[in-house]
C-alpha positions in Angstrom: 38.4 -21.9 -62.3 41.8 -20.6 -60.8 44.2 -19.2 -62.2 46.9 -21.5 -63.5 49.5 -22.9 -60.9 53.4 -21.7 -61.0 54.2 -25.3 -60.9 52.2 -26.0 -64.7 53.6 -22.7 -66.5 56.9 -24.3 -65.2 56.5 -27.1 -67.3 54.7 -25.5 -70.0 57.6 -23.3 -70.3 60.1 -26.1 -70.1 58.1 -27.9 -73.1 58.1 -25.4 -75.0 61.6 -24.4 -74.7 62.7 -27.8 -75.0 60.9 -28.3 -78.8 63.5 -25.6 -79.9 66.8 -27.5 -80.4 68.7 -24.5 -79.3 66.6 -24.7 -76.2 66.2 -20.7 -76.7 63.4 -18.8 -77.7 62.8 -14.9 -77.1 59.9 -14.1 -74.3 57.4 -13.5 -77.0 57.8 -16.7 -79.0 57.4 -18.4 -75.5 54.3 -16.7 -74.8 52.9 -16.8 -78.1 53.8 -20.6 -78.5 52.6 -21.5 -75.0 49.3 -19.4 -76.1 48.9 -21.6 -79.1 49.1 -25.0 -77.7 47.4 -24.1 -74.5 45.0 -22.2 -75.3 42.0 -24.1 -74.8 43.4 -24.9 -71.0 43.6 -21.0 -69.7 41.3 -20.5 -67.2 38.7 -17.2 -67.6 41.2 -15.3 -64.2 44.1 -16.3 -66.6 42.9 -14.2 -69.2 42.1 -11.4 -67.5 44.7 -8.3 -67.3 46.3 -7.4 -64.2 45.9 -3.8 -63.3 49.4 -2.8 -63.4 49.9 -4.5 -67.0 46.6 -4.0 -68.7 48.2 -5.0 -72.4 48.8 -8.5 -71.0 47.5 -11.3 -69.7 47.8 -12.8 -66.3 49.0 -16.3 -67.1 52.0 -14.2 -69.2 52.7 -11.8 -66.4 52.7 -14.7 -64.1 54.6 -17.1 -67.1 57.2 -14.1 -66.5 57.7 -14.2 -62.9 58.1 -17.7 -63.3 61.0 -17.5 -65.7 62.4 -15.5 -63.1 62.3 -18.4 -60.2 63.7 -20.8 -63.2 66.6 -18.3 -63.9 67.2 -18.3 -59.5 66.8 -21.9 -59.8 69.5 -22.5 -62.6 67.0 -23.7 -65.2 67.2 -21.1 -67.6 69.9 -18.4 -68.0 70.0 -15.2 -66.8 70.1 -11.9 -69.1 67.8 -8.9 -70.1 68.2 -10.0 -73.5 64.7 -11.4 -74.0 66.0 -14.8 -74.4 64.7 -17.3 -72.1 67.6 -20.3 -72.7 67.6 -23.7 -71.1 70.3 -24.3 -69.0 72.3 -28.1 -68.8 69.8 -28.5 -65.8 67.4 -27.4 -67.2 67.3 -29.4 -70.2 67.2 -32.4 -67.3 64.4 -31.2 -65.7 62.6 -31.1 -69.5 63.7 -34.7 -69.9 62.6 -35.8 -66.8 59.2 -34.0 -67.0 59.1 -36.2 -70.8 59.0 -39.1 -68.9 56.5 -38.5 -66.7 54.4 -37.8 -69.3 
């Protein structure tokens, strides 16, 4: 199996941040909540390390460079704080992916 699409850790970000009525969670509450409810959907390439972050796995490196496209996109705020926040949009794009479901 391949490694999990950029377009699915989008919306399993988005889910997760959206539980959170503050709509804000630090990067390792993400990680570790997205870890917990997905855990049985991670492919065996997801959980492998990449070389140049061997204390992580892939599907988190990758969950990272994602937040970085939602930041660019104006779905989450920007920062170095560790805080990956929902923006107005993107609390509409978590609605809208809640009724697609």
């Amino acid at each position: 199996m391949a490694l999990t699409s950029a377009k699915v850790l989008r919306e399993r970000i988005l889910s997760v941040l959206c539980q959170e009525p503050s709509g804000s969670m630090d990067r390792s509450q993400v990680l570790e909540r997205m870890d917990s409810e997905f855990k049985d959907t991670w492919s065996y390439e997801d959980l492998q390390s990449p070389e140049t972050r061997p204390f992580e796995s892939k599907w988190e490196n990758r969950a990272s460079f994602e937040r970085a496209k939602m930041v660019r996109d104006g779905i989450l705020l920007g920062g170095g704080d560790g805080r990956w926040t929902l923006t107005a949009a993107g609390w509409q794009a978590a609605s809208a992916q809640d009724e697609r479901s």
